[in-house]
C-alpha positions in Angstrom: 63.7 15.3 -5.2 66.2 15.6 -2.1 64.7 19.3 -1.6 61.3 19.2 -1.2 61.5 21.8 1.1 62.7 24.2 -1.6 60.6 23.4 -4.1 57.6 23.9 -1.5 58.6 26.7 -0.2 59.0 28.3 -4.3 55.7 26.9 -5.0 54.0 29.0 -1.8 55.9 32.0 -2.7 54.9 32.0 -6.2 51.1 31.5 -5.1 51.7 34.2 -2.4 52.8 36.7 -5.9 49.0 35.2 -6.9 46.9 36.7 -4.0 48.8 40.2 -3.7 48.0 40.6 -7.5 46.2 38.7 -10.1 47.7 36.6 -12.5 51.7 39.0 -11.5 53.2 35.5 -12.4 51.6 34.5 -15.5 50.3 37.2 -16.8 53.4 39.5 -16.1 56.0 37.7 -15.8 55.8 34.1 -17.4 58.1 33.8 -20.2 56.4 31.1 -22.1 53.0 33.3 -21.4 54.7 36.0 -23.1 55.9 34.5 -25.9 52.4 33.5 -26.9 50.9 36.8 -25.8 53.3 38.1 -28.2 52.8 35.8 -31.1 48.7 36.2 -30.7 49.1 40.3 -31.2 51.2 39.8 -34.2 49.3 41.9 -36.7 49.7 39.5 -39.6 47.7 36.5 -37.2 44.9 39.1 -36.4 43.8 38.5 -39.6 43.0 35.0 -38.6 39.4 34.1 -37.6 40.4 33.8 -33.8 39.1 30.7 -32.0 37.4 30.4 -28.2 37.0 27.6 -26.9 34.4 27.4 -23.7 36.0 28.2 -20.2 34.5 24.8 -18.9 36.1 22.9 -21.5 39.8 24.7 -21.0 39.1 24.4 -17.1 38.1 20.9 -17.4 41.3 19.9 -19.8 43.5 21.4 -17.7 42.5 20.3 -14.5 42.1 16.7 -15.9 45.8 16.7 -16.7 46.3 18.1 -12.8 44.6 15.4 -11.3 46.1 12.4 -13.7 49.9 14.1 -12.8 48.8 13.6 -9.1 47.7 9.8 -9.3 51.3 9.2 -11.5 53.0 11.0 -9.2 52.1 8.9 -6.0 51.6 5.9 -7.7 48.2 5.3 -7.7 48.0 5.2 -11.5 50.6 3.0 -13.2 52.5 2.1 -9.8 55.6 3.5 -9.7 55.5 6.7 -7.3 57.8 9.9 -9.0 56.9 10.6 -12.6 55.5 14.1 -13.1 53.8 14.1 -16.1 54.1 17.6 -17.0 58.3 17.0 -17.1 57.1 15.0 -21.1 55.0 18.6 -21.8 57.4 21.1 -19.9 57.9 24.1 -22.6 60.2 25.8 -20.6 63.0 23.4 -21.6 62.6 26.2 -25.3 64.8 28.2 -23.0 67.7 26.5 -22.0 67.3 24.6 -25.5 67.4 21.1 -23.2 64.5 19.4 -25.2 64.4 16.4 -22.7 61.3 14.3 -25.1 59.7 14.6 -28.4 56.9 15.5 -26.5 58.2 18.7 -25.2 59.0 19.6 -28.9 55.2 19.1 -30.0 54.3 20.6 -27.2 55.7 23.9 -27.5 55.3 23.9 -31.7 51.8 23.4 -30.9 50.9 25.6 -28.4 52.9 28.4 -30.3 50.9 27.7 -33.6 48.0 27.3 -31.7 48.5 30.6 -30.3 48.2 32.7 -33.2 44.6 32.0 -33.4 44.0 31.1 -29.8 44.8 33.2 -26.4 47.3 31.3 -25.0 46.5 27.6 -25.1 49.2 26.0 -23.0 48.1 28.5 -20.2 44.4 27.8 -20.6 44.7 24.0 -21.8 47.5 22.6 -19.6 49.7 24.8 -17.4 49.3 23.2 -13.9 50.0 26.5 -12.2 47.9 28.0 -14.5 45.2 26.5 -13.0 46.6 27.0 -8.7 47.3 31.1 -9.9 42.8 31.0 -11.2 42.0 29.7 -8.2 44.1 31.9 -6.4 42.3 34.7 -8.7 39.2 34.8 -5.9 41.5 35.5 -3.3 43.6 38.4 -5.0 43.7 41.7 -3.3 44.3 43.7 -6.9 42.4 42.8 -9.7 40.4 44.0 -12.7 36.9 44.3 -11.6 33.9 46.2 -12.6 31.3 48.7 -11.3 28.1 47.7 -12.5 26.2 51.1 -11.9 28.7 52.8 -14.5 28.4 49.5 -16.4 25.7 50.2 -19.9 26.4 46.6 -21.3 27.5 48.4 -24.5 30.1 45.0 -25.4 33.3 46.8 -25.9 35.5 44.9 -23.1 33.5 41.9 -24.4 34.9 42.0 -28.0 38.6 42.9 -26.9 38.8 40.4 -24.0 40.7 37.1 -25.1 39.9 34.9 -22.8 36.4 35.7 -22.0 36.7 36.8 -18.5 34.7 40.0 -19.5 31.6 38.2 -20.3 31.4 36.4 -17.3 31.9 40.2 -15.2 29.2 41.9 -17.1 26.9 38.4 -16.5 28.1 39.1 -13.1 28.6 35.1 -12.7 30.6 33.9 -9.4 33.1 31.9 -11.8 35.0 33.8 -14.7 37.6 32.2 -17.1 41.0 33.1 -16.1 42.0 37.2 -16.4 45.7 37.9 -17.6 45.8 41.1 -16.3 46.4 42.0 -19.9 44.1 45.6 -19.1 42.7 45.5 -22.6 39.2 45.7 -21.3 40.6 48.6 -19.8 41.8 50.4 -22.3 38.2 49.9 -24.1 35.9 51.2 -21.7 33.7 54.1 -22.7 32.2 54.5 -19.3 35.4 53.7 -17.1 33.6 51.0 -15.4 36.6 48.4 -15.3 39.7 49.9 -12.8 42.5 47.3 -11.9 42.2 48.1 -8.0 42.0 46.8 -4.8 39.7 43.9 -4.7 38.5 44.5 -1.3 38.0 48.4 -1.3 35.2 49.9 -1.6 34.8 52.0 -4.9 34.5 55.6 -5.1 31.7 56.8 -7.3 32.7 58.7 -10.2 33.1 62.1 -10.4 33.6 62.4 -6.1 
């Protein structure tokens, strides 16, 4: 493209939206990400048995497909530098209704049937920025996170949390699946041991 610069310069600002709060782009403002969201709290598909897949396998998938776009796209697989691999998958063409391939046409059927039994499987399965805005997760100066001496284990964020970021909290394990910001954790809480804070701060104890 002639503007690289621009594009850049988008890219950085978008990722900058990433580290002030966690997930603000997808989870918040991503219309493809709401659309699913939406489509997975539709009460009729909550009567569906609700898949999960693993967080190794989604992360794995997904950055798979990051690191085959980056040998197309200089050339280092299939020798011709340019093709960006996620223009054949881009779902965002549903809303300008510019369906450039069949590809992007499966694509978004899939990953909208998919959804109502899965959390948001293009996000988790393919979106490239999906997987820059996780790794900017670590970095994130507000976030959902969790006070472990208020913490009883009782489950409850466990069995509302989609993506299974809440297991991985209450494990306390360094690497969680992605979190959505979608605060139903939050909402769940009998003890009030999950806030959506500063990241960095430290945590008043309860009741001061």
């Amino acid at each position: 493209y002639p503007d690289v610069g621009v594009k850049i310069a988008a890219f950085l600002f978008f990722v900058a939206l990433a580290v002030v709060g966690n997930k603000i782009i997808c989870g918040w403002a991503c219309p493809f990400g709401a659309l699913q969201e939406l489509i997975y709290t539709i009460p009729l598909f909550k009567k569906l048995k609700r898949k999960s897949i693993p967080f190794v396998v989604t992360n794995t998938i997904r950055a798979t497909l990051f690191v085959v776009m980056l040998f197309l796209l200089f050339g280092i697989v299939g020798g011709k530098k340019g093709f960006v691999l996620y223009h054949a998958i881009n779902p965002f063409d549903l809303f300008n209704f510019d369906f450039e391939t069949i590809s992007v046409i499966i694509t978004i059927t899939a990953s909208l049937v998919i959804g109502a039994v899965m959390y948001r499987p293009f996000c988790r399965l393919i979106c490239p920025f999906g997987l820059i805005s996780w790794i900017a997760e670590f970095a994130s100066f507000y976030r959902v996170k969790i006070d472990h001496n208020l913490c009883t284990e009782c489950g409850a964020c466990i069995k509302v949390c989609p993506s299974g970021t809440a297991k991985g909290r209450v494990e306390k394990k360094v690497i969680v699946a992605d979190c959505f910001s979608c605060t139903r954790c939050l909402n769940v809480c009998p003890e009030d041991a999950l806030v959506y804070g500063c990241a960095f701060c430290k945590s008043e104890k309860k009741g001061e």
